[in-house]
LUMLOKOL-348152 format. One record per residue (C-alpha): residue number from 1; residue in one letter; x, y, z. Coordinates in steps of 0.05 Angstrom, whole numbers, plus 5000, padded with zeros to 4 digits. Layout:
<recs>
+------+------+------+------+------+
! resi ! resn !    u !    v !    w !
+------+------+------+------+------+
!  NUM !    a !    X !    Y !    Z !
...
+------+------+------+------+------+
</recs>
This chain:
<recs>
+------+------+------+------+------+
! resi ! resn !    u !    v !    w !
+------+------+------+------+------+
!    1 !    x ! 5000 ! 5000 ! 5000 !
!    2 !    x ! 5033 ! 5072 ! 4974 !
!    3 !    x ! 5025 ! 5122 ! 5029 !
!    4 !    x ! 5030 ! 5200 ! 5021 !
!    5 !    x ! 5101 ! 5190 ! 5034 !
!    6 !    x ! 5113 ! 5144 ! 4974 !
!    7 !    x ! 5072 ! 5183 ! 4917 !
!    8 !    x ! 5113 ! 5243 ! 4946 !
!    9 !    x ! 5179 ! 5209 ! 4951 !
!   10 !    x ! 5165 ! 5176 ! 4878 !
!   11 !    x ! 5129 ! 5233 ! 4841 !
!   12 !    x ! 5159 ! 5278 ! 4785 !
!   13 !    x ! 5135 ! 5337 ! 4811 !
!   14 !    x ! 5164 ! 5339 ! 4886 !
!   15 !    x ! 5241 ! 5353 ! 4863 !
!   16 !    x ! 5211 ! 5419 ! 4829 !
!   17 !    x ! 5172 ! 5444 ! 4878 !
!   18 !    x ! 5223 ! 5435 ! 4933 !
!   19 !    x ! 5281 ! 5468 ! 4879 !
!   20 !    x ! 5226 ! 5529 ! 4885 !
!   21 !    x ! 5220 ! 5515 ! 4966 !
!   22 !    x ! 5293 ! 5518 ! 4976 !
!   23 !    x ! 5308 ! 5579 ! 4931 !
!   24 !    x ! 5248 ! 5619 ! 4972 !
!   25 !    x ! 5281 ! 5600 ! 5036 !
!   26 !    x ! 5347 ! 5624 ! 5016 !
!   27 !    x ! 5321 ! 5680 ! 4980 !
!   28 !    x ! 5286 ! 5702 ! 5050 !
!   29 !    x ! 5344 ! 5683 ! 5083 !
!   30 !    x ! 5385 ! 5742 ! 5049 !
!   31 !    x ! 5419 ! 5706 ! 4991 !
!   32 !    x ! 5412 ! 5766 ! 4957 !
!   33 !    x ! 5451 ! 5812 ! 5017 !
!   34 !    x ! 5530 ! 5826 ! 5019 !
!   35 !    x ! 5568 ! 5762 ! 4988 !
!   36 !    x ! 5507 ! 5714 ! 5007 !
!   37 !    x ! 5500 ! 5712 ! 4937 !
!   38 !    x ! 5561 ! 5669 ! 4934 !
!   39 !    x ! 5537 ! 5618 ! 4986 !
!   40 !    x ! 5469 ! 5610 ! 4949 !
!   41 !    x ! 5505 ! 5597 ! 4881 !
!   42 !    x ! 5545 ! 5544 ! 4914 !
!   43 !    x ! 5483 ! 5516 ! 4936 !
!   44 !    x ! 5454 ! 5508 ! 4865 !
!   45 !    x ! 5523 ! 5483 ! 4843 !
!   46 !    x ! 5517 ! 5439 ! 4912 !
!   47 !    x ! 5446 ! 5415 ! 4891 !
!   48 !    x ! 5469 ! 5393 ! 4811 !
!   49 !    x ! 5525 ! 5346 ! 4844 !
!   50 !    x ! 5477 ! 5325 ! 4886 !
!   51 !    x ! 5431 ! 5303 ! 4837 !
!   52 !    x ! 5484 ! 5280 ! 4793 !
!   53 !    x ! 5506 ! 5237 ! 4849 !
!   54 !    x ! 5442 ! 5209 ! 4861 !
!   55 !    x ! 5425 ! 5183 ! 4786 !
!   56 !    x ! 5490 ! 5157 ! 4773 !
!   57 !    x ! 5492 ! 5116 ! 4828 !
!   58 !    x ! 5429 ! 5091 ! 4839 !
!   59 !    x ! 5427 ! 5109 ! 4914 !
!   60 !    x ! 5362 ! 5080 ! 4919 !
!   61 !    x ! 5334 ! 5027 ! 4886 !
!   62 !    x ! 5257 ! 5062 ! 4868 !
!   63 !    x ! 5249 ! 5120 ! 4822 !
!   64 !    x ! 5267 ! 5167 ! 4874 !
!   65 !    x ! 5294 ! 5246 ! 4879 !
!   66 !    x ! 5295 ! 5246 ! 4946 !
!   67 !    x ! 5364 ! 5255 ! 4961 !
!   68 !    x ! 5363 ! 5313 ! 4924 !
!   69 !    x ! 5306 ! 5344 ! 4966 !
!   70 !    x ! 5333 ! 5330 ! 5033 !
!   71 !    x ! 5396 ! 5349 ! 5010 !
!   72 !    x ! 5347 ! 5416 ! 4998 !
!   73 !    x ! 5309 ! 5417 ! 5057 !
!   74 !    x ! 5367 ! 5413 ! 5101 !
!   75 !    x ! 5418 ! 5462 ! 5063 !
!   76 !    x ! 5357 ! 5514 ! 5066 !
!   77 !    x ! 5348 ! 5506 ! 5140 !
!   78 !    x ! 5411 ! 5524 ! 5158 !
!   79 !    x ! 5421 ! 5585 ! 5108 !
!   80 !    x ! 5406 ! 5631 ! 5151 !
!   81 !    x ! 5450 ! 5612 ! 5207 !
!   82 !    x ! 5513 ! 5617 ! 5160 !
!   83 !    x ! 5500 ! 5696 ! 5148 !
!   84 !    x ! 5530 ! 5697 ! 5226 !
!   85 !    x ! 5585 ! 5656 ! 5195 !
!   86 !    x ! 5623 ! 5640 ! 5263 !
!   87 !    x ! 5700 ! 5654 ! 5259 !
!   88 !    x ! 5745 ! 5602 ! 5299 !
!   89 !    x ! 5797 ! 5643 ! 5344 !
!   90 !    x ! 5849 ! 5635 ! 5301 !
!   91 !    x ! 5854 ! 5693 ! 5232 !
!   92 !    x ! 5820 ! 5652 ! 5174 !
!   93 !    x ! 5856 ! 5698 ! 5126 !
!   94 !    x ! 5926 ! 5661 ! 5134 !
!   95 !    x ! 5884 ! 5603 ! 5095 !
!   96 !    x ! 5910 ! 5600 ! 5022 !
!   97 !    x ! 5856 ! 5584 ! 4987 !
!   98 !    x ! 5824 ! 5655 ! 5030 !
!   99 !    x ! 5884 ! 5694 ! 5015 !
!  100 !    x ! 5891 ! 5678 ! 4942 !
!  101 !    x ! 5818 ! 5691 ! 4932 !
!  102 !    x ! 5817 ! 5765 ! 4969 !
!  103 !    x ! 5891 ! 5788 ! 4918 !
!  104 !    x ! 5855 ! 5761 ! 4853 !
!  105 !    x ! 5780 ! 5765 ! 4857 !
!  106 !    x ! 5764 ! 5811 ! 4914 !
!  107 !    x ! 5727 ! 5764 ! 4950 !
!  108 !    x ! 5747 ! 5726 ! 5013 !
!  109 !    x ! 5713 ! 5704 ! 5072 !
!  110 !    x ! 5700 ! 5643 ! 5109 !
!  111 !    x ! 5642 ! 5643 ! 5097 !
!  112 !    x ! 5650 ! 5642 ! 5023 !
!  113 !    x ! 5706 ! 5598 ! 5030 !
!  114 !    x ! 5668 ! 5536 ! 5074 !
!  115 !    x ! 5614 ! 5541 ! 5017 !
!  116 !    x ! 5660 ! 5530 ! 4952 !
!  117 !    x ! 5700 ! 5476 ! 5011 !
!  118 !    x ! 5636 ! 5445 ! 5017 !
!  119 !    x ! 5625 ! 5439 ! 4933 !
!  120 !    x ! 5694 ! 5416 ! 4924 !
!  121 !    x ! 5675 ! 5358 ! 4966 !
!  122 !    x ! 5613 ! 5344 ! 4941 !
!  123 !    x ! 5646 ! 5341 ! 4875 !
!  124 !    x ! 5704 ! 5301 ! 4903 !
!  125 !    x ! 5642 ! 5241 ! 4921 !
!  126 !    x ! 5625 ! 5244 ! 4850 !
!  127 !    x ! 5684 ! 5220 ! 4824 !
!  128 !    x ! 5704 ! 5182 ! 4882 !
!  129 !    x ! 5645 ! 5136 ! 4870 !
!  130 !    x ! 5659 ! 5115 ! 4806 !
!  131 !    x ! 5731 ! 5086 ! 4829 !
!  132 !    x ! 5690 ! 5025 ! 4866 !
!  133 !    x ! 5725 ! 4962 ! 4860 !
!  134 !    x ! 5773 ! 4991 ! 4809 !
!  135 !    x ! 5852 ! 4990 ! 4831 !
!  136 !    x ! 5865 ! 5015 ! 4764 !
!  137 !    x ! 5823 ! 5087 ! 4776 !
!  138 !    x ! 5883 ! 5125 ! 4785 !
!  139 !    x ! 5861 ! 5192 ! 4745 !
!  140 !    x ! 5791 ! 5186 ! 4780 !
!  141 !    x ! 5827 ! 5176 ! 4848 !
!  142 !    x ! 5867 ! 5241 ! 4827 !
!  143 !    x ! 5821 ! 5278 ! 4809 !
!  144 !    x ! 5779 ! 5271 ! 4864 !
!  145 !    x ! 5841 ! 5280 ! 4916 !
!  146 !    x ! 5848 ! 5346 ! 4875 !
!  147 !    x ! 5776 ! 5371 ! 4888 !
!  148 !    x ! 5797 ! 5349 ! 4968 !
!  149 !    x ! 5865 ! 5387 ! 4963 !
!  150 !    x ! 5817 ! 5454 ! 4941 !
!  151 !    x ! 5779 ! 5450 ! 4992 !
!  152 !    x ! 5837 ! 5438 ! 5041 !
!  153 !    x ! 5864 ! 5503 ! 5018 !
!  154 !    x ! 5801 ! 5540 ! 5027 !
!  155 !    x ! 5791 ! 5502 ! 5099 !
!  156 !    x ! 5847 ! 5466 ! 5126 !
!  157 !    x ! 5812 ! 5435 ! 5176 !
!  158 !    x ! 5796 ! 5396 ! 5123 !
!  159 !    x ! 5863 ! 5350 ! 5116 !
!  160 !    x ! 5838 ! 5319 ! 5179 !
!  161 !    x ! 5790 ! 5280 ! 5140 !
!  162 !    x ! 5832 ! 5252 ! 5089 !
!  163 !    x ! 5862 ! 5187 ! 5125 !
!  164 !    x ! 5784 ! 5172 ! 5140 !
!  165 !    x ! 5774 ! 5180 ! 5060 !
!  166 !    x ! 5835 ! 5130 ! 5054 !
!  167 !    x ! 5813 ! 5079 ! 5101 !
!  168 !    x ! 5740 ! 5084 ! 5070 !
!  169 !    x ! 5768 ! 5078 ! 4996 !
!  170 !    x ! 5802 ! 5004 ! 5029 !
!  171 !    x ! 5740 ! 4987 ! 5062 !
!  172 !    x ! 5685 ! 5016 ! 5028 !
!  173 !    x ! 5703 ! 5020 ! 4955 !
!  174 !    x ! 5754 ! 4959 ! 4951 !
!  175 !    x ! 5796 ! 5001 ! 4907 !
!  176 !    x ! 5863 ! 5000 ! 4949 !
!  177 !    x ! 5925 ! 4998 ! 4906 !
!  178 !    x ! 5991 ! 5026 ! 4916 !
!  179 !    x ! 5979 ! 5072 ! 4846 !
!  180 !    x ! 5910 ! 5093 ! 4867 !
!  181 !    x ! 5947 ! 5122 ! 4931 !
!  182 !    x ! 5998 ! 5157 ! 4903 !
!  183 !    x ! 5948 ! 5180 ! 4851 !
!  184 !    x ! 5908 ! 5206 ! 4911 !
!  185 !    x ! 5978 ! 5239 ! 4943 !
!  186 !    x ! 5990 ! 5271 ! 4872 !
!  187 !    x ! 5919 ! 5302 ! 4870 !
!  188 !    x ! 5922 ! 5328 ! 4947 !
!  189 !    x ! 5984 ! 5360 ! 4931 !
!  190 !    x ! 5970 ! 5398 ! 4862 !
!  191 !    x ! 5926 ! 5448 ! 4887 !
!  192 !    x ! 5978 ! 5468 ! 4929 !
!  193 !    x ! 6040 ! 5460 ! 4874 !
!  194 !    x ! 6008 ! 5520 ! 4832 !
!  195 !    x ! 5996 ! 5559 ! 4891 !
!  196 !    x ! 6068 ! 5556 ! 4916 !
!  197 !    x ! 6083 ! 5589 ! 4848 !
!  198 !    x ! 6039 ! 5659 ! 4870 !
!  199 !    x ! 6078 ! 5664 ! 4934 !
!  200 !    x ! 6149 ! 5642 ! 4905 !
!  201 !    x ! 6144 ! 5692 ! 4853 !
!  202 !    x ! 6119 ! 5741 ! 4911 !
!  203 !    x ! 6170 ! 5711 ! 4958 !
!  204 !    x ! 6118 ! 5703 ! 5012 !
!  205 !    x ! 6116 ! 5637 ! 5049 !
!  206 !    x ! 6090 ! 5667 ! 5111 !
!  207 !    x ! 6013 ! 5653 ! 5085 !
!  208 !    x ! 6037 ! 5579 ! 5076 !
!  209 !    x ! 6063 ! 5576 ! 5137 !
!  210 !    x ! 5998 ! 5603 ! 5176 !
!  211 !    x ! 5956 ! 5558 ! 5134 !
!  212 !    x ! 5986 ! 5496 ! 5166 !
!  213 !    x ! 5992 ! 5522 ! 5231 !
!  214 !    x ! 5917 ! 5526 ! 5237 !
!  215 !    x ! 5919 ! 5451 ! 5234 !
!  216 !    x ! 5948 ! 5457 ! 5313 !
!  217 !    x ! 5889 ! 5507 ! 5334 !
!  218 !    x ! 5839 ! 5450 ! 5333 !
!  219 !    x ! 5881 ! 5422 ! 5388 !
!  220 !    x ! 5862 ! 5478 ! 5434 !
!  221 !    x ! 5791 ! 5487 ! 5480 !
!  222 !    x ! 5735 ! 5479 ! 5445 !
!  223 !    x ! 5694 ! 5535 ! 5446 !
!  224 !    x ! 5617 ! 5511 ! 5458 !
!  225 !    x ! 5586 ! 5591 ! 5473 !
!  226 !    x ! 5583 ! 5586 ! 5389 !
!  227 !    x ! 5528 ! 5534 ! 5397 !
!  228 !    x ! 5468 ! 5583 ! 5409 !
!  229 !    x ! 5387 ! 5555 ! 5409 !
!  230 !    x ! 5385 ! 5561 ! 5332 !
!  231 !    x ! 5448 ! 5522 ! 5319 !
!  232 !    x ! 5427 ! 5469 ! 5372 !
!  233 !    x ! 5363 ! 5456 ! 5359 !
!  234 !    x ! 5380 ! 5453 ! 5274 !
!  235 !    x ! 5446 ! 5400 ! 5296 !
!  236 !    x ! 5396 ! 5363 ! 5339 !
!  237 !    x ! 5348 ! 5349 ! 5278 !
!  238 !    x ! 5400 ! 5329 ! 5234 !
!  239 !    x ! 5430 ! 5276 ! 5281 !
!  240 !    x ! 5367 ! 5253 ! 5292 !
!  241 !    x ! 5356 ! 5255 ! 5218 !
!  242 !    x ! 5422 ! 5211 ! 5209 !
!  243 !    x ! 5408 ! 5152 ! 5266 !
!  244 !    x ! 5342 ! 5146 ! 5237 !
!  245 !    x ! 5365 ! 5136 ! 5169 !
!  246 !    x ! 5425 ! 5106 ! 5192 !
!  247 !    x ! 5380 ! 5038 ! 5234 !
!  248 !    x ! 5328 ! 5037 ! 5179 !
!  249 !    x ! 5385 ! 5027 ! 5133 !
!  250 !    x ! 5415 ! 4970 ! 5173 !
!  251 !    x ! 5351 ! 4939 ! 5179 !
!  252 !    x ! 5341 ! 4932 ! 5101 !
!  253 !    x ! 5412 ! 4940 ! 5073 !
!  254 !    x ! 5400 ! 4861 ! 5058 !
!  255 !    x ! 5355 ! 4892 ! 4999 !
!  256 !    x ! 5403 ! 4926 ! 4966 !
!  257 !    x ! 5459 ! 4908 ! 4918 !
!  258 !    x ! 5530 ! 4905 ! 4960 !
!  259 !    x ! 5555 ! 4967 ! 4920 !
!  260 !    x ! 5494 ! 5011 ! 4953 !
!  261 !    x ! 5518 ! 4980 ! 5022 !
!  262 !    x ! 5588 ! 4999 ! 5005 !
!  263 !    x ! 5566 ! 5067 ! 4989 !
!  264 !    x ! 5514 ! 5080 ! 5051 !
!  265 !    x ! 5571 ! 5053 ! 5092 !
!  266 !    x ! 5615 ! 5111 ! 5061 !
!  267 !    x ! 5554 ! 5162 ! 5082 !
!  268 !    x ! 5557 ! 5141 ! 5152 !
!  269 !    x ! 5617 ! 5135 ! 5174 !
!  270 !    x ! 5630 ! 5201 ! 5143 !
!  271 !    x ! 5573 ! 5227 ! 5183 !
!  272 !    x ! 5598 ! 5201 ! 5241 !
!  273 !    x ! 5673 ! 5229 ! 5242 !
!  274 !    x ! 5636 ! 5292 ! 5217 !
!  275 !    x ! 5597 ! 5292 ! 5295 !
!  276 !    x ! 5661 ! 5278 ! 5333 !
!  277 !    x ! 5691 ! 5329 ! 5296 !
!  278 !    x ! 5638 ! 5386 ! 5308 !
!  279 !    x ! 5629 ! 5360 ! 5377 !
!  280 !    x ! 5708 ! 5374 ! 5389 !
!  281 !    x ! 5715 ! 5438 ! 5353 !
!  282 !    x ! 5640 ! 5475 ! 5357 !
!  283 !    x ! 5669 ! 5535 ! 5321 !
!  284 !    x ! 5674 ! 5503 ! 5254 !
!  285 !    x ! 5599 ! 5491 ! 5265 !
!  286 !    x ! 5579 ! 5516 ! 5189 !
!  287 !    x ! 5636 ! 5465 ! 5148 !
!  288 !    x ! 5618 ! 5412 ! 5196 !
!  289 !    x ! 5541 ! 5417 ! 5188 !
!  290 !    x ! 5539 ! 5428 ! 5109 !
!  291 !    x ! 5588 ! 5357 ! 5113 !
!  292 !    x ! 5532 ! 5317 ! 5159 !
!  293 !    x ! 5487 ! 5348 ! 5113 !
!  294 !    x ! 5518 ! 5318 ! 5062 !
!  295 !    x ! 5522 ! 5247 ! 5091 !
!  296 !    x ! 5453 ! 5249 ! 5120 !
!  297 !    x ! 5415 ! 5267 ! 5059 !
!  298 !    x ! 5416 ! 5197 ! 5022 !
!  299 !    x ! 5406 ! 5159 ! 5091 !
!  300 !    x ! 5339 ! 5205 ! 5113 !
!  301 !    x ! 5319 ! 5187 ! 5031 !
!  302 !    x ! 5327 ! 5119 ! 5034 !
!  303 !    x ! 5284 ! 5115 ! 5101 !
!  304 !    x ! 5231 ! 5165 ! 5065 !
!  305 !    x ! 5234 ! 5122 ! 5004 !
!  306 !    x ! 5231 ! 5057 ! 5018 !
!  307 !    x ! 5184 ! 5053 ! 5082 !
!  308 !    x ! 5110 ! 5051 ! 5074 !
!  309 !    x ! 5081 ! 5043 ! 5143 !
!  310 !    x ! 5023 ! 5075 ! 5182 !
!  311 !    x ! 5083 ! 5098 ! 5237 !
!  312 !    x ! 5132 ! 5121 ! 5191 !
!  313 !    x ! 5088 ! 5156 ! 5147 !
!  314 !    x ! 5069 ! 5188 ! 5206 !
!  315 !    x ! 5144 ! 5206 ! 5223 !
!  316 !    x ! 5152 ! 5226 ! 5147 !
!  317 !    x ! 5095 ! 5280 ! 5168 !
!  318 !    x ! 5134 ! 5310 ! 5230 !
!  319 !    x ! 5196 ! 5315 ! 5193 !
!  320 !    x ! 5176 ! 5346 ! 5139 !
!  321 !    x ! 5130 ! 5401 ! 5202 !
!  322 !    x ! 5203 ! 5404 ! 5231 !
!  323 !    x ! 5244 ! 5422 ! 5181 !
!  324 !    x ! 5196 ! 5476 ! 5164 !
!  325 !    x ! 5192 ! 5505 ! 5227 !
!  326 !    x ! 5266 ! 5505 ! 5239 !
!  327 !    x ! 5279 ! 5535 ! 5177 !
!  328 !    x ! 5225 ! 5586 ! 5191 !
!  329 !    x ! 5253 ! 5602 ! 5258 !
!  330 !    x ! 5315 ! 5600 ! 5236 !
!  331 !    x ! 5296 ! 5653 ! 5183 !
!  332 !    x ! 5261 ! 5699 ! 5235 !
!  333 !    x ! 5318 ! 5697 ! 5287 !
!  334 !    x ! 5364 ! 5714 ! 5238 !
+------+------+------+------+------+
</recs>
């Protein structure tokens, strides 16, 4: 028996409407104020990969676009919090990616910068994906490791991630091979070859320098006075959001082909380290959040998706009634 939840989840419609849902909530959110405008294009560009993603690799199993529109849903409740974008302690201008961007287009922030960080990685899935069981992928593996090393420059913090993308390439994809890694060590490092040009040329190493000493920052105190009602209560729905998906997923993985398990597998323990992370270091609260957002998205889908009881359409009901009002508090309180 199809419940509301399944002709919405399956219908051709719902990915338009909620493409004209999220643009109204970022539009309202003040996309079109000071460099928001940057943020919201990253979130179309965001949305593309997302959908991209989605149809290429079958994430679920049923016509379906409901990656895509949680991947939405969630990115629009949260625009509003990043126009507060909080700044760690440390200066985020030392960060390459930040510096290079304010000398030759005029626009730096970190803001701006955890946004394009956030497509890069995105975009870095996409072609990660397609290196599953192949120890032969080594221009995918570069590639992708080249879309990581962008977004390392634009937010270091993100080089902590990279061993768990190396462990989940052995694990997850099965595509370990001693020329995929140095494929992937190549493509970390490129981003960073032609920037060393700009500040040889301008003998400057001291922005290098500062980059990579933000890496020993996230060693200090965390600093939880960042996490303020808004940012709490939106964190708190999307955790909830990811167990949920995350045991209904378990429960009918056996469903799925094992490439799909591999995959969801990749989601969550990305997720995961993504929590411990934010949980340590509050203060990158916006990079953190757009990554569980990331992760969560296809696990919340497949639960939508591929459930059709009287409880969970129920539950499909009161997350959909949360995520508005969250986004519409979020908008006010901004």
């Amino acid at each position: 028996m199809k419940r509301l939840q399944n002709r919405i989840s399956e219908s051709k419609t719902t990915l338009p409407a909620v493409v004209c849902y999220g643009a109204a909530a970022w539009l309202a959110g003040g996309a079109t104020e000071g460099r928001m405008w940057i943020p919201f294009a990253c979130f179309v560009i965001s949305t593309a990969l997302i959908m991209e993603l989605n149809t290429s690799n079958a994430l679920i199993r049923i016509y379906s676009r409901m990656v895509s529109c949680a991947f939405i849903v969630l990115s629009a409740m949260i625009c509003p919090l990043t126009r507060a974008c909080i700044a760690p302690p440390d200066d985020r201008s030392a960060n390459i990616g930040i510096h290079l961007a304010g000398r030759y287009v005029g626009t730096a922030a970190p803001d701006v910068a955890c946004s394009v960080a956030l497509v890069c990685i995105i975009a870095a899935y996409s072609v990660l994906f397609h290196t599953y069981q192949n120890r032969s992928s080594m221009g995918r593996m570069y590639y992708s490791y080249v879309f990581l090393g962008i977004s390392s420059m634009l937010y270091v913090e993100m080089l902590f991630f990279i061993p768990f993308f190396w462990l989940l390439s052995v694990v997850c994809l099965q595509a370990a091979s001693w020329r995929n890694f140095l494929a992937t060590l190549f493509g970390l490092i490129t981003p960073y070859w032609f920037a060393a040009v700009t500040f040889v040329l301008n003998e400057d190493i001291s922005v290098p320098a500062r980059h990579f000493a933000l890496l020993a920052e996230c060693f200090g105190s965390p600093d939880y006075s960042v996490l303020n009602v808004p940012r709490l209560v939106s964190l708190a729905f999307i955790v909830v959001l990811g167990i949920t998906g995350t045991i209904h997923f378990y429960r009918t993985s056996y469903k799925d082909k094992i490439r799909i398990r591999m995959l969801y597998n990749f989601f969550i323990v990305m997720n995961f380290v993504s929590l411990v992370f934010l949980i340590l270091q509050p203060q990158h609260y916006n990079f953190l959040t757009g990554m569980m957002i990331l992760n969560t998205s296809p696990l919340i889908a497949h639960f939508i998706s591929l459930t059709q009881t009287r409880i969970t359409n129920i539950a499909f009901h009161l997350i959909t009634v949360t995520a508005l009002l969250i986004t519409a508090y979020n908008i006010w309180i901004s």
